[in-house]
C-alpha positions as CSV (number, residue, x, y, z in Angstrom):
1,X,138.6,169.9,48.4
2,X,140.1,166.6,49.2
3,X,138.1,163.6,50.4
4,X,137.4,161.6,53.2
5,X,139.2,158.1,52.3
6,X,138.8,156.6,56.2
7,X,136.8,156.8,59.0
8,X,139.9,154.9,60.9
9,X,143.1,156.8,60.3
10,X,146.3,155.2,62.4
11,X,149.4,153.3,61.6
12,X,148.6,149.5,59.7
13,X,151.0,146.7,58.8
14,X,150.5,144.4,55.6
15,X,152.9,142.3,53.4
16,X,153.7,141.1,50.6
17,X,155.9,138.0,48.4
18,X,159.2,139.7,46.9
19,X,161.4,137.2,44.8
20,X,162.5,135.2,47.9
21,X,160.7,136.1,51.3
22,X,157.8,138.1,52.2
23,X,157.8,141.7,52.8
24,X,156.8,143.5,56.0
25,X,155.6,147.4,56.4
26,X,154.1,149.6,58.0
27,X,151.4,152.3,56.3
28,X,150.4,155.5,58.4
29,X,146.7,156.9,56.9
30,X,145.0,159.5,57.6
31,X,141.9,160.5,57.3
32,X,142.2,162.5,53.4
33,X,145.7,160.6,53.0
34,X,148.8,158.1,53.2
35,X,150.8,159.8,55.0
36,X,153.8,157.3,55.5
37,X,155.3,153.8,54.1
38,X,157.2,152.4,56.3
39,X,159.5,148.8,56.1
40,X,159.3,146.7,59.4
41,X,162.6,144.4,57.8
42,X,166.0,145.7,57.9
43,X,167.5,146.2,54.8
44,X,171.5,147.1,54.4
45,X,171.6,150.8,53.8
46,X,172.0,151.4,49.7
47,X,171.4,148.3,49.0
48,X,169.0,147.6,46.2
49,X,166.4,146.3,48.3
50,X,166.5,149.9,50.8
51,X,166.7,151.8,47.7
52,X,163.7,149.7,45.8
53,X,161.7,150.3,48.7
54,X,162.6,154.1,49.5
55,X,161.6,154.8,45.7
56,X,158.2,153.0,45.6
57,X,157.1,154.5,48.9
58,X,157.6,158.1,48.1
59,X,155.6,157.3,45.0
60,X,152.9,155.6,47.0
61,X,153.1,158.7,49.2
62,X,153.7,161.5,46.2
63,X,151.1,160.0,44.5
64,X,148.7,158.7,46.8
65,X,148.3,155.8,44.8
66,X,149.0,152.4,45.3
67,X,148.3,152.0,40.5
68,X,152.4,153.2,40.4
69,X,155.0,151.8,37.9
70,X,157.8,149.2,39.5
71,X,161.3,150.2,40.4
72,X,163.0,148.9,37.5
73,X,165.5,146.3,38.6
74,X,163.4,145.5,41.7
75,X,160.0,144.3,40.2
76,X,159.3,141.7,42.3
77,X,160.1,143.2,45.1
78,X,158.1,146.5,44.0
79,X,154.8,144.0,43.5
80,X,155.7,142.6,47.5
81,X,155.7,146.4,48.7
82,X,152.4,147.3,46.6
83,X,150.6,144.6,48.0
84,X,151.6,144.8,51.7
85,X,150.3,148.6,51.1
86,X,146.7,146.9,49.7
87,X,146.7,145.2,52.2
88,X,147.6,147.8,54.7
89,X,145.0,149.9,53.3
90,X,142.4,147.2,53.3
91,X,142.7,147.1,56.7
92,X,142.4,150.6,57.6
93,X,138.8,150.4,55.1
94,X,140.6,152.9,52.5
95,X,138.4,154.6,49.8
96,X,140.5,153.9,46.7
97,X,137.6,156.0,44.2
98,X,138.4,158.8,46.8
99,X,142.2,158.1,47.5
100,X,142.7,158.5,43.4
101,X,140.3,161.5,43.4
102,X,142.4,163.1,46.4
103,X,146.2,162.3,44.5
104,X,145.9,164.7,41.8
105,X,147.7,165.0,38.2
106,X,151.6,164.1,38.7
107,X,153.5,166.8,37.4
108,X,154.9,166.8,33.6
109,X,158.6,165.7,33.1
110,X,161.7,167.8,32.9
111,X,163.4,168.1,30.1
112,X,167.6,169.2,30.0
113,X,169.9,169.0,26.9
114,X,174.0,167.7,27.9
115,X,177.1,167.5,25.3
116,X,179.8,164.3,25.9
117,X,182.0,162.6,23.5
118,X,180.9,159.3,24.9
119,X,177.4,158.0,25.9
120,X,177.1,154.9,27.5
121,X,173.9,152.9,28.1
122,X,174.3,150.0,30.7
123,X,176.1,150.1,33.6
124,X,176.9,146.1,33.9
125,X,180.5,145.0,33.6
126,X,180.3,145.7,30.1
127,X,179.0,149.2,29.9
128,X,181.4,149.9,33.5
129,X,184.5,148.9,31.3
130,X,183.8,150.9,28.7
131,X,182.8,154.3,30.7
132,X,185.8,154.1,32.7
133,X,188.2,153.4,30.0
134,X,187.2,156.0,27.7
135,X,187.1,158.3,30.5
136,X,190.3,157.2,31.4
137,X,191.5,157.8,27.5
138,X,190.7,161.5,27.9
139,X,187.4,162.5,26.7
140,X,183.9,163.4,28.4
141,X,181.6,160.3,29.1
142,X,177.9,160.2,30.6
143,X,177.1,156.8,31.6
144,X,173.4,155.9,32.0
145,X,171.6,152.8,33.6
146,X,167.4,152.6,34.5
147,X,168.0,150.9,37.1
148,X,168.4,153.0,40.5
149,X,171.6,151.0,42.1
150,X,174.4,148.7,40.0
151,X,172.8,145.6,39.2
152,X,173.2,142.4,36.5
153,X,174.8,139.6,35.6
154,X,177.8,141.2,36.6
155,X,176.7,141.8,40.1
156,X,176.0,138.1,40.5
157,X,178.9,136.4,38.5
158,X,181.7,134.5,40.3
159,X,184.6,136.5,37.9
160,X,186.0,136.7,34.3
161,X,187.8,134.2,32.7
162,X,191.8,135.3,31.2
163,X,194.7,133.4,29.6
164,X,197.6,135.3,30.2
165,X,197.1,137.9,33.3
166,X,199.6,139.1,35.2
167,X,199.0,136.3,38.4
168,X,198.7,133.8,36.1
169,X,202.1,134.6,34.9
170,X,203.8,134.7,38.0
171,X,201.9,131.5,39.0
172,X,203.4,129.4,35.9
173,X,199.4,128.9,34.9
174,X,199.2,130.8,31.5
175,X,196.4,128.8,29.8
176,X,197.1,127.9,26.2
177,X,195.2,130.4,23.8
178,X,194.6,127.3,21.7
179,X,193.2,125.8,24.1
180,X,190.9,128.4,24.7
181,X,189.9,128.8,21.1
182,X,188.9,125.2,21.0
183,X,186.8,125.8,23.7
184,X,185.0,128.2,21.9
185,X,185.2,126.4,18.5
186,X,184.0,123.6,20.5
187,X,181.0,125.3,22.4
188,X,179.7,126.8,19.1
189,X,180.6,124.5,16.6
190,X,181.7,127.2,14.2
191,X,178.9,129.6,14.7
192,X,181.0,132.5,15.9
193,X,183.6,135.3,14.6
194,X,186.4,133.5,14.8
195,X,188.3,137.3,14.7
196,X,186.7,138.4,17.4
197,X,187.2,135.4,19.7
198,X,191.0,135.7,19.0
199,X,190.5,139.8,19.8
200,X,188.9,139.0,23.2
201,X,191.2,135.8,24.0
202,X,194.4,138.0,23.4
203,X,192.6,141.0,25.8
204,X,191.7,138.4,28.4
205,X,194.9,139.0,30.5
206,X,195.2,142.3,30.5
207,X,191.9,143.5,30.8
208,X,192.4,141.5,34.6
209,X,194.9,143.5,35.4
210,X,193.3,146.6,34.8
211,X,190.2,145.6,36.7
212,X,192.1,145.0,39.4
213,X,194.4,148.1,38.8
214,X,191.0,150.4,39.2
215,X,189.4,148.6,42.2
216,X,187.5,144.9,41.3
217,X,189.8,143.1,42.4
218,X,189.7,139.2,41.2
219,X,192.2,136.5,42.1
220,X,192.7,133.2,40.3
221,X,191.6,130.0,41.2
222,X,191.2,126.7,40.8
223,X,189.0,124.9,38.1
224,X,186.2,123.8,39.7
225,X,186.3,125.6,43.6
226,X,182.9,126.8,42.5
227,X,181.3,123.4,42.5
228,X,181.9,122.1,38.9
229,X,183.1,118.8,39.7
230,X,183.9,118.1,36.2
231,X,186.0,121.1,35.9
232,X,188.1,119.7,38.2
233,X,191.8,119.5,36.8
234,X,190.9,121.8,33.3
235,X,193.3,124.6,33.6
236,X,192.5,127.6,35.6
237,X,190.6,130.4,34.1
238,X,188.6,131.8,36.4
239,X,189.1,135.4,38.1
240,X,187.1,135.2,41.3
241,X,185.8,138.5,42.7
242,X,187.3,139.0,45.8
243,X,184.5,141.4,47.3
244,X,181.7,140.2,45.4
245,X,180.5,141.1,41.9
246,X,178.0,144.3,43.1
247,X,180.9,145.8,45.0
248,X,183.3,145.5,42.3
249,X,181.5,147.1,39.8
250,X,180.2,150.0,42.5
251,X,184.2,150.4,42.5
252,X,184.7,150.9,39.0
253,X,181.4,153.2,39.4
254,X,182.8,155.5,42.0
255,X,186.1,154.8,40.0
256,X,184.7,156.8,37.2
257,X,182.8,159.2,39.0
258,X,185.9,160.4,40.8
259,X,188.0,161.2,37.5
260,X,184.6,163.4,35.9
261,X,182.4,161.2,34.7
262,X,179.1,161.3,34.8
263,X,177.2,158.7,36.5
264,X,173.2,158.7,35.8
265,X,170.8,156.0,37.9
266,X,167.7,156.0,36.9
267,X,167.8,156.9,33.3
268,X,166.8,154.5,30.3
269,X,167.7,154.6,27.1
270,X,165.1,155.0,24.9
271,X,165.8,156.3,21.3
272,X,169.3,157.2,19.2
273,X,169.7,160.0,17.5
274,X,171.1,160.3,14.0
275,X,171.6,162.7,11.7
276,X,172.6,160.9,8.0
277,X,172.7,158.0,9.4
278,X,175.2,158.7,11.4
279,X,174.7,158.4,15.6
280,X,174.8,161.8,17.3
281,X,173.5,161.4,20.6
282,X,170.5,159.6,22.1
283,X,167.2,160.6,24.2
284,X,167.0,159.1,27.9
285,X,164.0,158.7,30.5
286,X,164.0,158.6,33.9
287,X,160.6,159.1,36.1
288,X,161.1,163.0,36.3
289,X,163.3,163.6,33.5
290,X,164.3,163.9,29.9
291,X,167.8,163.7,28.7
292,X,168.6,165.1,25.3
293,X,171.9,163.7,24.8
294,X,174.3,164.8,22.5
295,X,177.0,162.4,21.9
296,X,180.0,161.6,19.2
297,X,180.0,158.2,20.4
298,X,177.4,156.1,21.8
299,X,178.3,152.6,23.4
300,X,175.3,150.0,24.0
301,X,175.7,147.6,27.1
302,X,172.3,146.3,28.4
303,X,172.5,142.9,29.0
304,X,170.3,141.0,26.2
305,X,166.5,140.3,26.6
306,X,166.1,137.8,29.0
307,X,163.8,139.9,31.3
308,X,161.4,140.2,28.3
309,X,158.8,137.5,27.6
310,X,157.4,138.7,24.4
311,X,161.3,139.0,22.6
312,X,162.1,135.3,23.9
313,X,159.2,133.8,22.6
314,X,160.2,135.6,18.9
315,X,163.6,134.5,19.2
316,X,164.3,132.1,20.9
317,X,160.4,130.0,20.6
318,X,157.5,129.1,23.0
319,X,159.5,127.5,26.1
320,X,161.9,129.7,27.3
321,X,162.7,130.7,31.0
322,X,162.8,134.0,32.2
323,X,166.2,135.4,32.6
324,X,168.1,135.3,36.1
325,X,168.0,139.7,35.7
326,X,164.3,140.8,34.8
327,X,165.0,144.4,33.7
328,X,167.3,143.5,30.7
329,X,164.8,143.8,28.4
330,X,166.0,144.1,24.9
331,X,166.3,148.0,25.4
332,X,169.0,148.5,24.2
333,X,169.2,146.2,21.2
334,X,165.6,147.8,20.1
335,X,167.7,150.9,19.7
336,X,170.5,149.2,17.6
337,X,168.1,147.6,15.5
338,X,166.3,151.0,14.7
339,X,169.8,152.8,14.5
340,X,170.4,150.3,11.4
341,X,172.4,146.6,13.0
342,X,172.0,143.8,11.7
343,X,170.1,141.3,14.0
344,X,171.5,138.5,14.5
345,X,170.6,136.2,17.0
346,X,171.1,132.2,16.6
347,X,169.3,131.1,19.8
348,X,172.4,131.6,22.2
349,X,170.7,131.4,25.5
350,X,173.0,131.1,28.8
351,X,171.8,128.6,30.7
352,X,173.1,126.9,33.8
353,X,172.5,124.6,36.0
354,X,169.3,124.4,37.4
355,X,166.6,126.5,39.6
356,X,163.2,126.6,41.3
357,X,160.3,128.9,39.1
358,X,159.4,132.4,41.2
359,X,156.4,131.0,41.6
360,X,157.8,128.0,43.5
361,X,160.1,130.0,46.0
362,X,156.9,131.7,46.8
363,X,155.1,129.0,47.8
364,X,158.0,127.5,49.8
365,X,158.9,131.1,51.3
366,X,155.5,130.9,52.7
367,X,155.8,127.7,54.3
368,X,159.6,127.4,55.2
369,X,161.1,131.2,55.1
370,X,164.5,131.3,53.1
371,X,165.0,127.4,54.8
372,X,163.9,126.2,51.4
373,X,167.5,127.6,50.1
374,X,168.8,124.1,50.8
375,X,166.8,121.9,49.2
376,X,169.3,123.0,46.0
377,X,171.9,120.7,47.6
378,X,169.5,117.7,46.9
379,X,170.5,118.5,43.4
380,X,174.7,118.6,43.7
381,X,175.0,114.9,42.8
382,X,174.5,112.8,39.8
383,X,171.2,111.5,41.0
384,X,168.8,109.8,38.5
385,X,166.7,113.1,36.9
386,X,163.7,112.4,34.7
387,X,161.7,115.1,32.5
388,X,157.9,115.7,33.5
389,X,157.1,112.9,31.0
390,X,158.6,110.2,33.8
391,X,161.7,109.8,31.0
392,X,165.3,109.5,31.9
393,X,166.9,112.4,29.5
394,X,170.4,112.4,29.7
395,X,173.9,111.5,31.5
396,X,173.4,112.3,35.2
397,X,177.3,113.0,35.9
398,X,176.5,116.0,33.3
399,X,174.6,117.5,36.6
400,X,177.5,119.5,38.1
401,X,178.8,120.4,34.2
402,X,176.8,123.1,35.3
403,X,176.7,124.8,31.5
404,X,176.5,121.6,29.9
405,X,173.4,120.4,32.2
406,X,171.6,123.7,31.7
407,X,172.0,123.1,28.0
408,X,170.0,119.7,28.0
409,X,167.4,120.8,30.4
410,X,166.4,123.5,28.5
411,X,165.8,120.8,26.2
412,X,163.4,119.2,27.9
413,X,159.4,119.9,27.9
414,X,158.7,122.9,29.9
415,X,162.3,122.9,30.0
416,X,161.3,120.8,33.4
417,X,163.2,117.8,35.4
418,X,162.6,116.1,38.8
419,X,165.9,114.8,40.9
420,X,165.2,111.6,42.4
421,X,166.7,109.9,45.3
422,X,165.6,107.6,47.8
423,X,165.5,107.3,51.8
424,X,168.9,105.9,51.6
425,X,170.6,108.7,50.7
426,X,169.1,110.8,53.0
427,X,170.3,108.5,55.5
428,X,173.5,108.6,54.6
429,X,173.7,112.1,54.2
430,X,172.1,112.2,58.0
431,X,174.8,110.2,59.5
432,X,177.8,111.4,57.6
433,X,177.0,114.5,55.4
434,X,176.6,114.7,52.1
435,X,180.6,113.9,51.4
436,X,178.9,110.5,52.1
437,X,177.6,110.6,48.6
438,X,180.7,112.5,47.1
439,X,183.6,114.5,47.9
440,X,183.6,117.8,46.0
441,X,186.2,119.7,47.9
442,X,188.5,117.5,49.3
443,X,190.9,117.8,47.1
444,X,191.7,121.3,48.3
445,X,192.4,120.6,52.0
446,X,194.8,122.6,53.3
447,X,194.7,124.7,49.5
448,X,192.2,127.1,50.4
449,X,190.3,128.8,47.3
450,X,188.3,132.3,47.8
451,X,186.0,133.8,45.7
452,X,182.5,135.6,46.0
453,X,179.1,134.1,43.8
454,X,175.7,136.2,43.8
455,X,177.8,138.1,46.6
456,X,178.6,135.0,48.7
457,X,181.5,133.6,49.5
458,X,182.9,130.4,47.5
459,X,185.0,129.2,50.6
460,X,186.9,125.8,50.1
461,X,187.4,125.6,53.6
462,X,184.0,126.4,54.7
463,X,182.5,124.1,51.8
464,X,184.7,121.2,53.4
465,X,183.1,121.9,56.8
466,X,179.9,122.2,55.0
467,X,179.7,118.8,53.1
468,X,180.9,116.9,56.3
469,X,177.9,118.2,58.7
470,X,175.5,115.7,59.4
471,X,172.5,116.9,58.0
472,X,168.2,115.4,58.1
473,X,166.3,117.0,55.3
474,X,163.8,114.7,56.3
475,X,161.8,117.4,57.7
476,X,162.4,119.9,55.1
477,X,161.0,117.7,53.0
478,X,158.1,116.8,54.6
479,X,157.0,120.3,54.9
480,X,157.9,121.2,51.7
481,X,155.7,118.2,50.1
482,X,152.5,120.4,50.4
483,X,153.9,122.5,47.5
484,X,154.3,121.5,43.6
485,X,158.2,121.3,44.2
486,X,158.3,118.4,46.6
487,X,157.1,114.8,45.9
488,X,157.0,111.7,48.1
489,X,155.9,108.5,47.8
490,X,156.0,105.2,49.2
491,X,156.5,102.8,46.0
492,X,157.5,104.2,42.9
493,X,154.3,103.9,41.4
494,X,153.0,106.2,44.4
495,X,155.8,108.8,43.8
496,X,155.0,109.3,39.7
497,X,150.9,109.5,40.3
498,X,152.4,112.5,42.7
499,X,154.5,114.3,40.6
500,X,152.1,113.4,37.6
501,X,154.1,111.9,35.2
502,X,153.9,108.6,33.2
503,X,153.9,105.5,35.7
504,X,155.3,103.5,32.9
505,X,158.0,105.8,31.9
506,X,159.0,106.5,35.5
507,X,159.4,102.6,36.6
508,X,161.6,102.0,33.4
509,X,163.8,105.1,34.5
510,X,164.3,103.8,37.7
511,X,165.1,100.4,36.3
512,X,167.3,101.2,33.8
513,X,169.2,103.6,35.7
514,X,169.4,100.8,38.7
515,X,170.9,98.1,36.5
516,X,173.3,100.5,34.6
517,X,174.7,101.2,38.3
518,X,174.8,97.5,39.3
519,X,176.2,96.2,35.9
520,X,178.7,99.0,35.7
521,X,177.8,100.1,32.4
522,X,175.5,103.0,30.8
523,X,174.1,101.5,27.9
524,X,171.8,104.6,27.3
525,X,173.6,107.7,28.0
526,X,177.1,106.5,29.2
527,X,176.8,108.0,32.9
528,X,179.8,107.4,35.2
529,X,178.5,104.4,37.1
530,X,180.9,104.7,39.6
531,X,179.1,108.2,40.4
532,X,175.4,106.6,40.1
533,X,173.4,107.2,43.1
534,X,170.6,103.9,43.1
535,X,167.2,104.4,43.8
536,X,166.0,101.6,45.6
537,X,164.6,102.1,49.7
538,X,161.5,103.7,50.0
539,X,160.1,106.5,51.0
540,X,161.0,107.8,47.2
541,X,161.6,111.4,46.8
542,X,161.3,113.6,43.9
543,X,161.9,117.0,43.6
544,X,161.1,119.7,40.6
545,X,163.5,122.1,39.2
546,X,163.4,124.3,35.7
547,X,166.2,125.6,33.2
548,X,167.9,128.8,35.2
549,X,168.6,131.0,32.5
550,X,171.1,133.4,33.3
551,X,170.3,135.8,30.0
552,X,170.7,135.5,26.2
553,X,173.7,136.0,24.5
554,X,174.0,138.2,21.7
555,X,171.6,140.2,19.0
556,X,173.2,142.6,17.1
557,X,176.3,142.2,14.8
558,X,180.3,143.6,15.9
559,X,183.3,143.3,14.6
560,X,186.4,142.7,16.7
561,X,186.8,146.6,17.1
562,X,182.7,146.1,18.6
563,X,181.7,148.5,16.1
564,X,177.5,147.8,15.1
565,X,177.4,146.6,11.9
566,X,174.9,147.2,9.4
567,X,173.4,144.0,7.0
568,X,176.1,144.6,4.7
569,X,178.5,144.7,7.1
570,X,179.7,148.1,7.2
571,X,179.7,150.1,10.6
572,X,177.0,152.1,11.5
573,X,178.4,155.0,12.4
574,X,179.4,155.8,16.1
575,X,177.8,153.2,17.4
576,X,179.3,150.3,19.4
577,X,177.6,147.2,21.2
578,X,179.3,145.6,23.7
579,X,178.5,142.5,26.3
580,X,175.4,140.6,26.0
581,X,173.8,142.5,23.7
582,X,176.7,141.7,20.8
583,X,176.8,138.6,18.9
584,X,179.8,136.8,17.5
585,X,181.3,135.2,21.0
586,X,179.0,132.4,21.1
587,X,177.2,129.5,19.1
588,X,173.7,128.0,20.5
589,X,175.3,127.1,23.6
590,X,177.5,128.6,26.1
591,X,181.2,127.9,26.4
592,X,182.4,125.4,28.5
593,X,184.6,127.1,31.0
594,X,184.6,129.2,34.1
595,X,183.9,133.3,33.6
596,X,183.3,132.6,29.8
597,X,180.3,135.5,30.2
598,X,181.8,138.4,32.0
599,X,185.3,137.9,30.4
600,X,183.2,138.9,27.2
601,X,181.1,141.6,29.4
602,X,184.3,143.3,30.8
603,X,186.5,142.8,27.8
604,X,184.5,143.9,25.2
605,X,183.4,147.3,27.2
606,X,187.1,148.3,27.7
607,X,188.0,147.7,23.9
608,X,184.7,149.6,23.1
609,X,185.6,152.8,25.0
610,X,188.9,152.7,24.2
611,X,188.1,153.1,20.8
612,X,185.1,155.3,20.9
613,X,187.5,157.7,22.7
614,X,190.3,157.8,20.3
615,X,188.3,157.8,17.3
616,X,186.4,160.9,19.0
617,X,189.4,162.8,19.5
618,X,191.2,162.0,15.9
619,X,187.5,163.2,14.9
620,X,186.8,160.1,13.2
């Protein structure tokens, strides 16, 4: 007999913080039961945000529970939707002793046994690549990812980088592969397989060309268009998605699907099989299901560990952002490593640029909405930055060498700076824009470049119209100064007992970085004066930013064919590691040019099912 759980049944709204804004819904209860979860935003249909919270409210409602696991790919936004609920059901004076007493056991899971030549686990660019081209070399593939729409660093990326495609050809723009080997040789200094660098240089152009032959279509363009000012001139490497990163690889998705392969959302990894030591297959999970897969091949794509907080602080120590995509979480190296690779992982860590801590966006969500989105402009110059001991830490014209900068801020304590600028700046950036302080995109006036970033456009032309508005973050700033992102003070003195740093320190920042500006010369950390922004007309401003890491870079040991390797260096059988996950591409830091990440992703997936189908066919 099921319980009373309200003596007010009806239709309640509540919300909740997701990542970036809050979240708004509607719960219907009746008097024994939820009967309805609602959303009172609009979400684009399919995307991950309609299909995150379709998921959690027909758990909610399946299990009349609010105590149900997260949407994997969609955490925060699964915490948002459970709390609006609480507080939906709060309102309506819910039971929760009888609501759990009324929900019942949830069934036991399912359990089905299937037979391919190829498993795949990760459906990023890497894992993509390599479904589609083994499919495309003949033999039956399953493709598996846990989360329940495409999503990862491939979805977000700006394109793959490529020496020698087919546009760059017929544009007279070949990059040297030298050139591009010193990158890497520079980047690392030494601490990478020098034989598989060559493998995935030579690849480059013509793994373009197929992506584009199959449906992702990336263009070339200019070094730099993406904001890198000192990128500006270097040869041009970078493949921009045309249609944004999530559509492309949904193309190469549907791609696959349409020729017979088998596309699973939903499903994680969890175990490989072996028999002799050899891979044979592998067990996956979703929330209803069991897959008992058997497999001649098995290729692992899961994009690193940066979503997991206990495997960074192993690996990579005690400060370490979170990754940019939460739910890569090491599965998939965990199963390498118990399968027999070698670990191998030398502290490569992509990071780039700069970014605000979850935590923060919360806070100025709640204030502002998504106008807080802005406020990263304040941080597109070569203003003076300190670390949150008041300390100037490094050349300030490194700030837009967006890998570069990310490397020496996650250097820093708490891997923490502050941007400081003054009310001068603001005014010029009030009466003339912020090309007033420096012209990024000028250079291609009447040269448009197009490509899409985290699924926005990257529009010279519009970025030109951009950077000459007139624009008053005065405001912004003001309302953003009840938070711990935004500082302001008066004197300088005023400013650092604010941000609550060293008021010793901070003066002799600001000084030093003043006179280097007026003397034309950078005696500590020979910045561009030219490109100096002083600090010198109160109101001071300050505001906070952390490392953005994007993910780590590598973990388990390849060759140039990306077969595992074992501590001896011999294959583990079957087994390949492709993307993130496999090391050998990169050093400590991450190479200095554009679409160094997902030319590895993309490349090394379509040499990995290349060769996991051939060898499955030869019987190998």
């Amino acid at each position: 007999m099921t319980k009373k759980i309200t003596a007010n049944p009806g239709k309640y709204t509540g919300s909740g913080q997701g990542k970036e804004s809050q979240i708004n819904l509607e719960v219907e209860v009746d008097t024994d039961k939820i009967v309805n979860v609602k959303p009172l935003d609009k979400y684009a249909p399919d995307s991950l945000a309609d299909n995150a919270f379709k998921k959690m409210a027909q758990k909610i409602v399946d299990q009349q529970s609010v105590d149900v696991d997260v949407v994997s790919g969609a955490s925060e936004t699964s915490r948002g939707i459970i709390a609006g609920v609480k507080e939906a059901l709060d309102k309506a004076g819910v039971d929760y002793d009888a609501l759990k007493e009324n929900g019942g056991q949830t069934a036991g899971k399912k359990e089905e046994t299937i037979d391919v030549d190829v498993a795949v686990v990760g459906a990023g660019g890497a894992g993509v690549a390599a479904a589609l081209a083994a499919r495309q070399h003949g033999v039956e593939v399953a493709l598996f990812e846990k989360t329940i729409s495409p999503l990862g660093a491939s979805t977000f990326a700006g394109g793959m980088f490529a020496g020698d495609s087919q546009q760059q050809k017929d544009q007279d723009a070949v990059v040297s592969k030298k050139w591009l080997y010193d990158e890497y040789m520079d980047a690392s200094q030494g601490y990478m397989n020098s034989i598989l660098v060559r493998r995935i240089i030579d690849e480059s152009g013509k793994t373009v060309d197929w992506l584009n032959e199959n449906g992702a279509i990336m263009k070339l363009v200019d070094a730099g268009t993406g904001g890198s000012y000192d990128h500006i001139g270097m040869p041009a490497t970078l493949h921009g998605y045309q249609e944004g990163g999530t559509k492309a690889v949904t193309k190469l998705i549907e791609k696959f699907k349409s020729i017979g392969g088998k596309m699973y959302f939903g499903f994680a990894g969890k175990k490989l099989l072996q028999d002799d030591g050899k891979v044979v297959g592998l067990i996956a999970e979703s929330d209803e299901e069991t897959l008992h897969v058997n497999a001649k091949k098995v290729v692992i794509a899961t994009g690193g560990f940066g979503g997991n907080p206990e495997m960074r602080k192993e690996y990579l120590g005690d400060v370490s952002t979170q990754g940019q995509v939460l739910q890569n979480t090491g599965d998939g190296l965990n199963m390498a490593w118990d399968a027999g690779t070698a670990h191998h992982i030398n502290g490569s860590t992509h990071y780039f640029w700069q970014t605000f801590s979850n935590k923060d966006i919360g806070d100025m969500a709640k204030l502002v909405g998504p106008n807080w989105m802005p406020l990263n402009a304040l941080a597109d110059f070569p203003n003076l930055r300190v670390n949150n001991r008041g300390q100037r830490y490094a050349s300030e014209t490194h700030a837009l060498d967006f890998a570069v900068h990310g490397a020496e801020l996650s250097e820093q304590p708490q891997q923490t700076e502050f941007v400081i600028f003054d009310q001068a700046m603001l005014d010029k950036i009030k009466e003339g824009g912020t090309v007033a302080i420096e012209d990024h995109y000028g250079k291609w006036k009447n040269h448009r470049q197009f490509y899409m970033e985290f699924n926005y456009p990257t529009d010279t032309e519009e970025n030109i119209k951009h950077e000459h508005e007139k624009t008053d973050f005065t405001a912004l700033l003001n309302k953003l100064a009840a938070t711990n992102v935004v500082f302001i003070g008066n004197t300088i003195a005023e400013l650092a007992e604010k941000m609550g740093v060293d008021k010793e320190n901070l003066a002799k920042a600001v000084e030093q970085y003043n006179d280097a500006k007026k003397k034309g010369e950078d005696d500590l950390f020979f910045s561009d004066t030219k490109r100096m922004i002083p600090v010198e007309n109160g109101p001071f401003y300050a505001v906070k930013f952390i490392a953005r890491n994007l993910g780590t870079l590598g973990g388990a040991t390849i060759d140039e064919k990306m077969h595992a390797l074992t501590p001896k260096g011999e294959p583990v059988a079957n087994l390949y590691v492709a993307g993130a996950d496999a090391s050998g591409m990169y050093g400590k830091a991450y190479v200095d040019f554009e679409g160094g990440t997902l030319g590895f992703a993309y490349i090394s997936g379509r040499l990995a099912g290349i060769d996991a189908a051939e060898t499955a066919k030869a019987g190998k």
